[in-house]
LUMMIBA-195679 format. One record per residue (C-alpha): x, y, z; residue in three letters. Coordinates in nm, 3 decimals. Example, Ala and Ser with C-alpha at 12.3 -4.5 7.8 and 13.67 -1.06 7.14 Angstrom:
BEGIN
<atom east="1.230" north="-0.450" up="0.780" rest="ALA"/>
<atom east="1.367" north="-0.106" up="0.714" rest="SER"/>
end
This chain:
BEGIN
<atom east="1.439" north="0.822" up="-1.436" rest="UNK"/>
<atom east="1.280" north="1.137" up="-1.376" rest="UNK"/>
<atom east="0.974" north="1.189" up="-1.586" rest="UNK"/>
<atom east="0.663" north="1.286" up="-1.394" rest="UNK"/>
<atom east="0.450" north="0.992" up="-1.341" rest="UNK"/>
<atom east="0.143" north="1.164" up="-1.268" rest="UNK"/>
<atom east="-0.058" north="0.872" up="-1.331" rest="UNK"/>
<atom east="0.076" north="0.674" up="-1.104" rest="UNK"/>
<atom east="-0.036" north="0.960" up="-0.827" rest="UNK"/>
<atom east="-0.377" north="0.913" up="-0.965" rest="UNK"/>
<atom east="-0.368" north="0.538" up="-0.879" rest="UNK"/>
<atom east="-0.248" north="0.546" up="-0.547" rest="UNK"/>
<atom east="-0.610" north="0.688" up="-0.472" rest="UNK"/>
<atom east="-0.784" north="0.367" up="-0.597" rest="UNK"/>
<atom east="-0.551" north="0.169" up="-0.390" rest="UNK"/>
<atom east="-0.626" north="0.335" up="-0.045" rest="UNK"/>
<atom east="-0.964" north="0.311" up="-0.143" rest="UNK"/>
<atom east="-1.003" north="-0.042" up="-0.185" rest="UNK"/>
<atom east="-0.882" north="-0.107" up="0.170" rest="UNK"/>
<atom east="-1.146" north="0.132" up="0.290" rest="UNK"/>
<atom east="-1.398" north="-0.145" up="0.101" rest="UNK"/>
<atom east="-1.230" north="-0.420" up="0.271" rest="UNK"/>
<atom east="-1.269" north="-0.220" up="0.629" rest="UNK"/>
<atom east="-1.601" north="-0.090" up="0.606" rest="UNK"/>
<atom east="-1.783" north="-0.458" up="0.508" rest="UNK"/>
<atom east="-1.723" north="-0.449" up="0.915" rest="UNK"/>
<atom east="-1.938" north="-0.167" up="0.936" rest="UNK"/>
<atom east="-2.228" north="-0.175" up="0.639" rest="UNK"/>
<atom east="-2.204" north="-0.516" up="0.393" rest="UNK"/>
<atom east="-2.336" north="-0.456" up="-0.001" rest="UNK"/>
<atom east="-2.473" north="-0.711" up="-0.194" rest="UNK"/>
<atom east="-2.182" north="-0.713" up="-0.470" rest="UNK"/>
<atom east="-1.873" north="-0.650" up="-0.266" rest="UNK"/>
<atom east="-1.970" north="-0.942" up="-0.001" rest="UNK"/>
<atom east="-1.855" north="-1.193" up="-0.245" rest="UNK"/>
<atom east="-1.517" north="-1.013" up="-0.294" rest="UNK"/>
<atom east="-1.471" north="-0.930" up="0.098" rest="UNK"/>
<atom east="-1.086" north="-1.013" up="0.044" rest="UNK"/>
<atom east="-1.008" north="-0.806" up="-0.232" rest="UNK"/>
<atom east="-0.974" north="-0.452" up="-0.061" rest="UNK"/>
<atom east="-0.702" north="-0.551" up="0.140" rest="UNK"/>
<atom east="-0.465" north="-0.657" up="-0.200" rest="UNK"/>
<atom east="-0.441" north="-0.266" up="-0.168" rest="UNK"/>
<atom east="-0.178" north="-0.301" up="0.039" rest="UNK"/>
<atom east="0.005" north="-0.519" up="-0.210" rest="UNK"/>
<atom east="-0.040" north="-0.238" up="-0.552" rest="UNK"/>
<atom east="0.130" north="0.036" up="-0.223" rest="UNK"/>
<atom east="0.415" north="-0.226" up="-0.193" rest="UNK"/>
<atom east="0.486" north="-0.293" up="-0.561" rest="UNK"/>
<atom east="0.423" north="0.074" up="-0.601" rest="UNK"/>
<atom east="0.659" north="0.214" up="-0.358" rest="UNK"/>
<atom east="0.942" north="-0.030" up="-0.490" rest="UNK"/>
<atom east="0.877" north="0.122" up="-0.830" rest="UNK"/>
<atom east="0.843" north="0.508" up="-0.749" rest="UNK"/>
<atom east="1.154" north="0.521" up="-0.539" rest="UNK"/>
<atom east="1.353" north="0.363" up="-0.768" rest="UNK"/>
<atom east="1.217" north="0.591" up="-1.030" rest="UNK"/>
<atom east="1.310" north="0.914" up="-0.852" rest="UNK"/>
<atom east="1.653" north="0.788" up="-0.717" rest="UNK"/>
<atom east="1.950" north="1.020" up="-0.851" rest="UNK"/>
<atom east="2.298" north="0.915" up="-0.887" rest="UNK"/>
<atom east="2.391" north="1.182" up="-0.602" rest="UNK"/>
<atom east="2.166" north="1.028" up="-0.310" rest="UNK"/>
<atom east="2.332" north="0.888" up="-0.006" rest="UNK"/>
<atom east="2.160" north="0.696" up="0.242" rest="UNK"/>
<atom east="2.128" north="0.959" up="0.522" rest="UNK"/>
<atom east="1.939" north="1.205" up="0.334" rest="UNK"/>
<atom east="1.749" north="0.972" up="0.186" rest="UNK"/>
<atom east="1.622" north="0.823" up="0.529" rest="UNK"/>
<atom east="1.545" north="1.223" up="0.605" rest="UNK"/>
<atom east="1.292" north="1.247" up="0.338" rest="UNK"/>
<atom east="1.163" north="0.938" up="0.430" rest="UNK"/>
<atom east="1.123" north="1.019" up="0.784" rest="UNK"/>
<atom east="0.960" north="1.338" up="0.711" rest="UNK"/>
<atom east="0.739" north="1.186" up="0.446" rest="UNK"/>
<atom east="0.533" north="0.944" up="0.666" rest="UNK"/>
<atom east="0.612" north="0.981" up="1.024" rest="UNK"/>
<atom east="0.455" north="1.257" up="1.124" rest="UNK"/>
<atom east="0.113" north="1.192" up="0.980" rest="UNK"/>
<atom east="0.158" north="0.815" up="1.134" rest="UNK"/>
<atom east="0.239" north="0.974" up="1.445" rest="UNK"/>
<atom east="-0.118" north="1.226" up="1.459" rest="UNK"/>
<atom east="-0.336" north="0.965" up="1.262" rest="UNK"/>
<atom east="-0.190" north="0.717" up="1.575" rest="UNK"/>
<atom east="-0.289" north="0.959" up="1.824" rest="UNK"/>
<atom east="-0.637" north="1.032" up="1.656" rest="UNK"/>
<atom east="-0.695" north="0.650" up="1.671" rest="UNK"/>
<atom east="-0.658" north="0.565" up="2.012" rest="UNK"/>
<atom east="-1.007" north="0.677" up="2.179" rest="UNK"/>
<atom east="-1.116" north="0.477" up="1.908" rest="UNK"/>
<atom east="-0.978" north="0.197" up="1.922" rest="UNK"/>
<atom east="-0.912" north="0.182" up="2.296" rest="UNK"/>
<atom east="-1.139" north="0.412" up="2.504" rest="UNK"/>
<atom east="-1.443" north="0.389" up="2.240" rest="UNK"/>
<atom east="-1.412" north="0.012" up="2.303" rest="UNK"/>
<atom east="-1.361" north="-0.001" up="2.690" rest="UNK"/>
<atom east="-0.994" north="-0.083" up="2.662" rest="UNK"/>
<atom east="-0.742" north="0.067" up="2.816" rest="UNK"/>
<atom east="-0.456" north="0.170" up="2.543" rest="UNK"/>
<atom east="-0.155" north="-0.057" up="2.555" rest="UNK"/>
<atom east="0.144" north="0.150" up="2.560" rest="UNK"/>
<atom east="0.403" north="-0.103" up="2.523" rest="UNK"/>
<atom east="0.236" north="-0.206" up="2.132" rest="UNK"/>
<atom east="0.167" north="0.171" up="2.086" rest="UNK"/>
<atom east="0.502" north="0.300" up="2.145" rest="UNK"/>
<atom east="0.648" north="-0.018" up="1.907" rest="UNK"/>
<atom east="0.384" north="0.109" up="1.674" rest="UNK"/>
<atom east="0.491" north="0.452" up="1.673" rest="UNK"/>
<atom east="0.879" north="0.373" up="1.606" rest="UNK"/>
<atom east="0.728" north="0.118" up="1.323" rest="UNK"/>
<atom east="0.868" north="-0.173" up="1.484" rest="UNK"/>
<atom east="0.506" north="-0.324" up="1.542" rest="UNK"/>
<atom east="0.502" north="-0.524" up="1.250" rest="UNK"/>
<atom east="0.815" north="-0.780" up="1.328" rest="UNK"/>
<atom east="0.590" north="-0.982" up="1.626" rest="UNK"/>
<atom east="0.336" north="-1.219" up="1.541" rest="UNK"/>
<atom east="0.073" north="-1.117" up="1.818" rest="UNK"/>
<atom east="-0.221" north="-0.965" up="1.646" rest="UNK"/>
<atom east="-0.231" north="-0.701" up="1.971" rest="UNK"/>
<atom east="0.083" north="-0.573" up="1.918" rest="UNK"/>
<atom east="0.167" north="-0.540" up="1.489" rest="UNK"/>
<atom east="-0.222" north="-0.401" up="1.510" rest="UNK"/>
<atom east="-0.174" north="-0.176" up="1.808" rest="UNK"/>
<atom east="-0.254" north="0.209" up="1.785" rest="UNK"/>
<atom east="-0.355" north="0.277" up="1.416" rest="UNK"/>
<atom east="-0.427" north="-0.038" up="1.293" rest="UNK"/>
<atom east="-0.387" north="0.057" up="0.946" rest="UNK"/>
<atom east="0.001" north="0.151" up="1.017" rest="UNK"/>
<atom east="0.127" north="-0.229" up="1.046" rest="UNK"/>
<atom east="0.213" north="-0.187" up="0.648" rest="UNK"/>
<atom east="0.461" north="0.134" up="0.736" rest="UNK"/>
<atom east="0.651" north="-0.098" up="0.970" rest="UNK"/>
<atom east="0.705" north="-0.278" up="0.662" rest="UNK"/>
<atom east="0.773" north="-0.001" up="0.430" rest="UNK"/>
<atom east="1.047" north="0.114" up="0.689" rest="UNK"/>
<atom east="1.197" north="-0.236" up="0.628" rest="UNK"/>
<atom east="1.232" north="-0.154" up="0.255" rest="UNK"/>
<atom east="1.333" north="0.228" up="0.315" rest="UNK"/>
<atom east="1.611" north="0.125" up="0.516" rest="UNK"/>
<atom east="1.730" north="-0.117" up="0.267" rest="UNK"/>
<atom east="1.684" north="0.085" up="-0.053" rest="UNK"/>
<atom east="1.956" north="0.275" up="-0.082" rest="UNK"/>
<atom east="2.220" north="-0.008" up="0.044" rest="UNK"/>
<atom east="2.124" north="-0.200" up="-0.246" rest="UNK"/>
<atom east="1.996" north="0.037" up="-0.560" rest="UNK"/>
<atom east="2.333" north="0.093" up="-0.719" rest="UNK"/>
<atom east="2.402" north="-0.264" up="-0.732" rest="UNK"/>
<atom east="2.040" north="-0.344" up="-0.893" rest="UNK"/>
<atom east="2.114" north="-0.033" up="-1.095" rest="UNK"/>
<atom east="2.454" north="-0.181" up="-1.257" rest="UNK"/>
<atom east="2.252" north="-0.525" up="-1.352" rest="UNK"/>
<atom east="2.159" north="-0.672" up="-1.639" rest="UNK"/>
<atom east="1.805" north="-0.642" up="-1.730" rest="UNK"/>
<atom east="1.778" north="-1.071" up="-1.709" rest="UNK"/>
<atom east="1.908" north="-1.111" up="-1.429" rest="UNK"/>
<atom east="1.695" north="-0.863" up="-1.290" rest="UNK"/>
<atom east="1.393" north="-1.028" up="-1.433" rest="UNK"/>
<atom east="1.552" north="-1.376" up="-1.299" rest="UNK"/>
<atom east="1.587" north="-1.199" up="-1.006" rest="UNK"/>
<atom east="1.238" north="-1.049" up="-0.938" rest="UNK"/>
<atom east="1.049" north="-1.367" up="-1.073" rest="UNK"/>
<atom east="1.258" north="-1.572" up="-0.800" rest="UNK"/>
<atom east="1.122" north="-1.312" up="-0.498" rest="UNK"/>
<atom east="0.774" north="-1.422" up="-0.645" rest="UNK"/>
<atom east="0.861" north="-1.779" up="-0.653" rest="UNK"/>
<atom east="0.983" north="-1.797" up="-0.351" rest="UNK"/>
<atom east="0.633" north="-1.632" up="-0.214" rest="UNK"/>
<atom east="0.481" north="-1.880" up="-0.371" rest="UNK"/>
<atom east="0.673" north="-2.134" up="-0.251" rest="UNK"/>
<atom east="0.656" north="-2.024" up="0.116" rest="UNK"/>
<atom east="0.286" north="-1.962" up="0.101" rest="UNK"/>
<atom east="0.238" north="-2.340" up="0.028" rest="UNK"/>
<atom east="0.448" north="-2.472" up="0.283" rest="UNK"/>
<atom east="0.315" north="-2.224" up="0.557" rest="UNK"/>
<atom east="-0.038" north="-2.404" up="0.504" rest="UNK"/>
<atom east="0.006" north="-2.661" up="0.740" rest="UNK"/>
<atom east="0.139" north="-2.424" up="1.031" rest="UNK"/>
<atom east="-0.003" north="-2.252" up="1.319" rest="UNK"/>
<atom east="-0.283" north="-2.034" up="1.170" rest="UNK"/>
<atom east="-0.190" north="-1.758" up="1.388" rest="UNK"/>
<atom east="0.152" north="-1.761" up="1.247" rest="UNK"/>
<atom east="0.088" north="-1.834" up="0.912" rest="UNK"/>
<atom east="-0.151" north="-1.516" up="0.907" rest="UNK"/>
<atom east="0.119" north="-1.282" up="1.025" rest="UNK"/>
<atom east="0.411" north="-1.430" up="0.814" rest="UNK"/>
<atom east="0.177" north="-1.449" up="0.466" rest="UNK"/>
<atom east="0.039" north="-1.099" up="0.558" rest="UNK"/>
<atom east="0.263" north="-0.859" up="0.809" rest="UNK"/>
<atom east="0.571" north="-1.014" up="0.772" rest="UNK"/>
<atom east="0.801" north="-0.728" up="0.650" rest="UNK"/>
<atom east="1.069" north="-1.008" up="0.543" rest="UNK"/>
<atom east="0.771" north="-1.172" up="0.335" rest="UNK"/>
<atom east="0.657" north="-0.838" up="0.225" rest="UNK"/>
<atom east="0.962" north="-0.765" up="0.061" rest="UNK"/>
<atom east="0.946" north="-0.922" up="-0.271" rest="UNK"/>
<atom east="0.640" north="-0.732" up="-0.355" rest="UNK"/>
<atom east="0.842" north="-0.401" up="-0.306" rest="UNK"/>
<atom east="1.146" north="-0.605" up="-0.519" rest="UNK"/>
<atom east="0.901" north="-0.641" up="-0.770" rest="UNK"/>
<atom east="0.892" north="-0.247" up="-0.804" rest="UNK"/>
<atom east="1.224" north="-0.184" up="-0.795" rest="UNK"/>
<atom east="1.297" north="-0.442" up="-1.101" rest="UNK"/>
<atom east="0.988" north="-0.334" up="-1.256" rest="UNK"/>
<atom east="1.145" north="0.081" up="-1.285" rest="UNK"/>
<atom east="1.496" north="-0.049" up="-1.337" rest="UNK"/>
<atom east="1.311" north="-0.216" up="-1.677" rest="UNK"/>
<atom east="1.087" north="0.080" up="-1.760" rest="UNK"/>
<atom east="1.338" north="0.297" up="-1.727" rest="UNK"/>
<atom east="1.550" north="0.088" up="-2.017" rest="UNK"/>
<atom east="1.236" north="0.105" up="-2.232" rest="UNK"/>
<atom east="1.120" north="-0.226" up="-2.210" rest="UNK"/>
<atom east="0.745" north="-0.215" up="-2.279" rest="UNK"/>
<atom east="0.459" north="-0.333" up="-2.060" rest="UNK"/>
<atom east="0.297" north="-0.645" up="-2.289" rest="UNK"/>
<atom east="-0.076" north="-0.508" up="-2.138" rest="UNK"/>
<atom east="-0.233" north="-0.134" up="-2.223" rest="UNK"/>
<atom east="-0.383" north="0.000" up="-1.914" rest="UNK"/>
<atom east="-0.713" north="-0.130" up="-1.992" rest="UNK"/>
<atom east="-0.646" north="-0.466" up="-2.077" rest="UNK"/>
<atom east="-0.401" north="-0.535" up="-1.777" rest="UNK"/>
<atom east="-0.672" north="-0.383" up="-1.531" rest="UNK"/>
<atom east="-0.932" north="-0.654" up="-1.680" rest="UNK"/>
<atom east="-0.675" north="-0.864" up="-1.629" rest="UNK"/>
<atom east="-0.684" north="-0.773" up="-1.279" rest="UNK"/>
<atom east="-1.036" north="-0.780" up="-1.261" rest="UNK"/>
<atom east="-1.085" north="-1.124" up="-1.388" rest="UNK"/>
<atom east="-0.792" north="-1.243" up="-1.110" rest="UNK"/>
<atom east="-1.018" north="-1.112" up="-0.855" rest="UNK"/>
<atom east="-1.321" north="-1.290" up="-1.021" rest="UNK"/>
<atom east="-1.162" north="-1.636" up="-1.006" rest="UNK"/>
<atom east="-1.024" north="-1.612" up="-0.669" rest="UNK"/>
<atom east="-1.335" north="-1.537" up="-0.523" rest="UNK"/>
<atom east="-1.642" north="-1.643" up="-0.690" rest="UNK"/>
<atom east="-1.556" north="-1.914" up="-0.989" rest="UNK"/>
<atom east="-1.259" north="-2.096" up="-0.760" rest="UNK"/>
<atom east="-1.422" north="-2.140" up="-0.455" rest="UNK"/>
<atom east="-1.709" north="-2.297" up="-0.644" rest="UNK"/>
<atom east="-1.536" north="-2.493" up="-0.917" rest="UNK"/>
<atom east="-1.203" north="-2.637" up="-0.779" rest="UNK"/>
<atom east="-1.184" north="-2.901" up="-0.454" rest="UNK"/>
<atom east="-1.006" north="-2.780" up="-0.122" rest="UNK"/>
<atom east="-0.653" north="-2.911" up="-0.241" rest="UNK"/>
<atom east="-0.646" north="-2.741" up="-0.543" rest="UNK"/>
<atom east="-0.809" north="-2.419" up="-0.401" rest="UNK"/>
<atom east="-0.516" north="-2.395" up="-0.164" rest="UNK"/>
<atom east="-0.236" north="-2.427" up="-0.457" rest="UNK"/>
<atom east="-0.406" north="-2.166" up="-0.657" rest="UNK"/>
<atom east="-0.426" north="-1.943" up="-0.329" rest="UNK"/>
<atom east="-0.035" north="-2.023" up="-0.270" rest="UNK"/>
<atom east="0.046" north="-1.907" up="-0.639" rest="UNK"/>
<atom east="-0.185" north="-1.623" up="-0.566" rest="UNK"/>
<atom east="0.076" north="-1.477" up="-0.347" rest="UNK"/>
<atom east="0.330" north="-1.399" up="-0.697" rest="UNK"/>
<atom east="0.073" north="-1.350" up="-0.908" rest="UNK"/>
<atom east="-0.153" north="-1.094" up="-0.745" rest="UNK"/>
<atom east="0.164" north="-0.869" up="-0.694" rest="UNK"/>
<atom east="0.268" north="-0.935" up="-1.137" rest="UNK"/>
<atom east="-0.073" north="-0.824" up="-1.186" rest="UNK"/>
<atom east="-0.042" north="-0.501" up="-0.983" rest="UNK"/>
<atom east="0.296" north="-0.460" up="-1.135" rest="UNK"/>
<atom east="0.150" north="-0.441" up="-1.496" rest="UNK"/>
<atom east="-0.086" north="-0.187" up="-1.378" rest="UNK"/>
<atom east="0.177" north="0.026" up="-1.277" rest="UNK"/>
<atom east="0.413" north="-0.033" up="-1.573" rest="UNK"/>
<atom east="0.089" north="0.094" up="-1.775" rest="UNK"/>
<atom east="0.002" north="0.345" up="-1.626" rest="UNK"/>
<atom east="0.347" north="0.493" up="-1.628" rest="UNK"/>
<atom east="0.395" north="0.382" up="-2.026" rest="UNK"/>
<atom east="0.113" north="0.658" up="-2.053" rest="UNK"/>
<atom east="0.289" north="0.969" up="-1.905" rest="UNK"/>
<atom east="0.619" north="0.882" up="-2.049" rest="UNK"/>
<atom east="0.451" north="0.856" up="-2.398" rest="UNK"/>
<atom east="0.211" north="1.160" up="-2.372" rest="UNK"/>
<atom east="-0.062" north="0.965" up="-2.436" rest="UNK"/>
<atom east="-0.411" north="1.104" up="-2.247" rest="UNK"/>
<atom east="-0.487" north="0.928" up="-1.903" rest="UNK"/>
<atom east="-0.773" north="0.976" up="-1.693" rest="UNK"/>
<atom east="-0.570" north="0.940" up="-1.424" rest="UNK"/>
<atom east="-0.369" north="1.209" up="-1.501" rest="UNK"/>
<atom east="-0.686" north="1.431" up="-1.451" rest="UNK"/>
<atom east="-0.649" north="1.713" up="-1.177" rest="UNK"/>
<atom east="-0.880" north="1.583" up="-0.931" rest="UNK"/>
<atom east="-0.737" north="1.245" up="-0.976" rest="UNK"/>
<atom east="-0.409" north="1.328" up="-0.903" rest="UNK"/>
<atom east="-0.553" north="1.546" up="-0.534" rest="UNK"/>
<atom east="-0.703" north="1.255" up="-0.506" rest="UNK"/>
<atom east="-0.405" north="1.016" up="-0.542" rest="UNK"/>
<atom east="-0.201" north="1.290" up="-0.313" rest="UNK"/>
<atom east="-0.463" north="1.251" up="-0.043" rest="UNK"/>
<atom east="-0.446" north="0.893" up="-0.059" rest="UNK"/>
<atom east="-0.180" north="0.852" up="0.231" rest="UNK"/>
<atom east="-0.367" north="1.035" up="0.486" rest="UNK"/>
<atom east="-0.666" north="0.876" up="0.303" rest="UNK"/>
<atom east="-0.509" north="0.499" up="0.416" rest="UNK"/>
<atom east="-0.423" north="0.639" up="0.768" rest="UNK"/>
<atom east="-0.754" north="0.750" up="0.863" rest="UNK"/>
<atom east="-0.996" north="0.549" up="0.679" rest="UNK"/>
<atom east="-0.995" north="0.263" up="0.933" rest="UNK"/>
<atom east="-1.044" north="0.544" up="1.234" rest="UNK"/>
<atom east="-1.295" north="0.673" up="1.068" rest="UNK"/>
<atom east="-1.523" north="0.360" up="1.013" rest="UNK"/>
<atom east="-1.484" north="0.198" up="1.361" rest="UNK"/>
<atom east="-1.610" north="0.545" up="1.521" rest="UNK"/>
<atom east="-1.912" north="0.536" up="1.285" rest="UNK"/>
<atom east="-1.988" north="0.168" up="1.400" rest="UNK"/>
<atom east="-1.962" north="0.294" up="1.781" rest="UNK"/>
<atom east="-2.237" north="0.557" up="1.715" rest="UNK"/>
<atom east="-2.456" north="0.395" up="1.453" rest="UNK"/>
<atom east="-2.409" north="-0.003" up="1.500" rest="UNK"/>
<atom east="-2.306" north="-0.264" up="1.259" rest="UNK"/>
<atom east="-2.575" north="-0.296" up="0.972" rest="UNK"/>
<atom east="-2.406" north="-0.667" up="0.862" rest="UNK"/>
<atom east="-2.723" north="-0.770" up="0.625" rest="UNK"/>
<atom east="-2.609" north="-0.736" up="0.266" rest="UNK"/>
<atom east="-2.836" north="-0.451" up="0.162" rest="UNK"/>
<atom east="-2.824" north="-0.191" up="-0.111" rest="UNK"/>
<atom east="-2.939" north="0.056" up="0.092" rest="UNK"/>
<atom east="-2.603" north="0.017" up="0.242" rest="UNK"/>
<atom east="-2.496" north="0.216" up="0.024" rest="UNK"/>
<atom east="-2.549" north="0.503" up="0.175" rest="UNK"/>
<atom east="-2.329" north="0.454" up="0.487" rest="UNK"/>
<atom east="-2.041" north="0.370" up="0.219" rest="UNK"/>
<atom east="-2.130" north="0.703" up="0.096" rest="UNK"/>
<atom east="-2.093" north="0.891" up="0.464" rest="UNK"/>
<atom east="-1.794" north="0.656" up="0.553" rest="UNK"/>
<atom east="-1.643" north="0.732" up="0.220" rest="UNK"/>
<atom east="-1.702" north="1.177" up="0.243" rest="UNK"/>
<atom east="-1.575" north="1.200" up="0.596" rest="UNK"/>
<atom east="-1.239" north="0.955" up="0.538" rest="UNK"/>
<atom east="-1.157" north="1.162" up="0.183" rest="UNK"/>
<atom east="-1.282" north="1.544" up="0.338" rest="UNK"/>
<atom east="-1.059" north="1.385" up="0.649" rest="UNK"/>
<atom east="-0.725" north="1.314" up="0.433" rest="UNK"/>
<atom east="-0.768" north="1.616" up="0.250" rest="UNK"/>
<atom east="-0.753" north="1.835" up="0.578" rest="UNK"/>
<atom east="-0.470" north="1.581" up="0.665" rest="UNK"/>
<atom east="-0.297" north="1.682" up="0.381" rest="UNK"/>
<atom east="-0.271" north="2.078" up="0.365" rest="UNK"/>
<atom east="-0.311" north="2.126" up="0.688" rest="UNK"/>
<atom east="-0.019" north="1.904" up="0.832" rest="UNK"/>
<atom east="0.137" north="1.594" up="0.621" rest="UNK"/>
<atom east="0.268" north="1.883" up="0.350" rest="UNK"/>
<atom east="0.328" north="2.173" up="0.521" rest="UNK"/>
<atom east="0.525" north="1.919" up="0.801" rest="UNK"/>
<atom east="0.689" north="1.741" up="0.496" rest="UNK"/>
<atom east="0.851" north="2.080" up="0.359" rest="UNK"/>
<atom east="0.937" north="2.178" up="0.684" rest="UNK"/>
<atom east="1.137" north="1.917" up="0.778" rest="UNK"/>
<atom east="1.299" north="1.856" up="0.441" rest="UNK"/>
<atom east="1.440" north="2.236" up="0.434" rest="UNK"/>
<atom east="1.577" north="2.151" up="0.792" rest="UNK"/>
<atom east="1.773" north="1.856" up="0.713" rest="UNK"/>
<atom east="2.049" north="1.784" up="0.964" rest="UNK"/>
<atom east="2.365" north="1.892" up="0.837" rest="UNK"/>
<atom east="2.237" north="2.050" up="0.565" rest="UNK"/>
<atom east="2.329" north="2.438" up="0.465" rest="UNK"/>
<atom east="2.038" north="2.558" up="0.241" rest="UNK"/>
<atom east="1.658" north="2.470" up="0.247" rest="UNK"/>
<atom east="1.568" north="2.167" up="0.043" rest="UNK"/>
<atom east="1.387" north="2.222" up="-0.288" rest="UNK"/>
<atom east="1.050" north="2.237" up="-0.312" rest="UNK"/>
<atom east="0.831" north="1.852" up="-0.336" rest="UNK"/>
<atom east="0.795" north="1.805" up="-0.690" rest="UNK"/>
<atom east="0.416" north="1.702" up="-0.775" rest="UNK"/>
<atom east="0.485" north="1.363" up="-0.868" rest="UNK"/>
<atom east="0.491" north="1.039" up="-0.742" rest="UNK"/>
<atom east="0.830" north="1.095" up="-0.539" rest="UNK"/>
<atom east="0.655" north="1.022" up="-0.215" rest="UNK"/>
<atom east="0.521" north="0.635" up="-0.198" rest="UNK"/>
end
């Protein structure tokens, strides 16, 4: 399971960038996108399925745990721990706070996400509460692979469909509870979070064995597309409240299926040589940006809203401050990039504890989620 998925590098781009839509309707609202407000932040759900699916992809029969929590480390932390440091005048001083060190130092050691107080799994970078969660599925990943690896293709299908049931199921009984714990344990919850990233890991196991993806690329994105549709413009004007909040509870396994075909897809194109767009060379910078891209985004867009105000009418001449929000968060990420996240990433994977010789050089793939 070691083909370059290139496209799937190329994706990860479109991801981060729909959570920069979903942040920057705080900042400067559009006409189109106010009707779809919600759908930006599903982002998060394509980087959990995605990350499921990528690590699984590149795991090799001779990993053990502790180097693999190495790579890990040395993959996101110290971007999360700059991007954190970048955010706090803007989040704190810029808003006449003073910074909360107890949430920022549970922030930095990505341990924010596991307490249902808003001030705390948001605290620092707001935008890292979804590595807190990721660190949840590193740390299990290699405990469990080999056993998911030495399944049967049903009963990993059984298996992954019942991680989406049970989302489902859990998003329909949490309806009735506190709304302040309901929106951490549907949203932050890294226990919650975890079938998503399941999904991934089922969904490579199955690639990998050459099962096909029933959608082509285009058909499974308008797939996608028309989800997004119903769930917020035709449901919320056709169905009553009852039924609205069952569709919205199945939501919660579907949304992540959807974003799972899209993947499967997209990598169906690399490992059959077919042409992809996504596969294009300033896609995939793109796509390799898109981590620091999903770090600093939110940063970006608050500091912009301290010096030029909130322009909350719907307006198409909105468009422009999408357009300034959206040059200075991707010139940002690519800085982020070259000038620290990869040359810190090398660096620390050639000095491995315990290990003799420098590590070989980051392929260009999709090896880092």
């Amino acid at each position: 399971m070691h083909a370059r998925l290139d496209s799937l590098t190329g994706l990860r781009f479109f991801a981060a960038y729909f959570v920069l839509l979903h942040h920057v309707t705080n900042f400067a609202r559009l006409p189109v996108l106010v009707h779809f407000e919600g759908f930006g932040a599903t982002g998060v759900t394509f980087f959990f399925v995605l990350s499921g699916f990528v690590l699984t992809w590149s795991f090799r029969p001779s990993d053990a745990p502790r180097p693999f929590y190495w790579r890990r480390f040395a993959r996101i932390v110290p971007l999360h721990v700059l991007t954190t440091l970048i955010a706090l005048p803007v989040f704190y001083a810029m808003q006449g706070e003073p910074v909360a060190w107890g949430p920022v130092l549970l922030s930095l050691g990505l341990l924010q996400a596991w307490t249902f107080v808003p001030g705390i799994y948001f605290a620092g970078n707001p935008a890292a509460w979804s590595l807190s969660c990721e660190l949840f599925f590193y740390a299990l990943h290699p405990l469990a692979i080999r056993r998911v690896l030495a399944a049967r293709s049903l009963a990993l299908a059984i298996g992954g469909g019942a991680f989406l049931a049970a989302m489902a199921a859990v998003a329909q009984i949490a309806l009735g509870w506190p709304g302040e714990f309901t929106g951490w344990l549907l949203y932050i919850a890294p226990p919650f979070r975890l079938g998503e990233f399941a999904l991934g890991v089922v969904l490579a196991v199955l690639t990998a064995r050459g099962y096909r993806a029933p959608l082509g690329l285009l058909p499974a994105t308008a797939l996608l597309a028309g989800w997004f549709v119903f769930t917020y413009v035709v449901g919320p004007r056709t169905l009553d409240a009852a039924m609205l909040a069952r569709t919205g509870s199945a939501g919660y396994a579907i949304l992540p299926l959807l974003y799972g075909l899209v993947i499967v897809a997209a990598a169906r194109l690399d490992l059959e040589a077919r042409p992809s767009v996504l596969r294009w060379k300033p896609m995939v910078r793109l796509g390799e940006w898109s981590y620091a891209l999903y770090l600093v985004h939110a940063t970006i867009i608050y500091a912009l809203m301290e010096v030029f105000g909130t322009h909350y009418r719907a307006m198409w001449t909105n468009l422009g401050w999408l357009a300034l929000a959206s040059v200075i968060a991707i010139a940002a990420s690519a800085l982020l990039y070259h000038l620290v996240e990869q040359p810190l990433e090398r660096w620390l994977r050639a000095h491995e504890p315990g290990k003799a010789s420098p590590a070989p050089a980051i392929p260009a793939s999709v090896e880092a989620a």
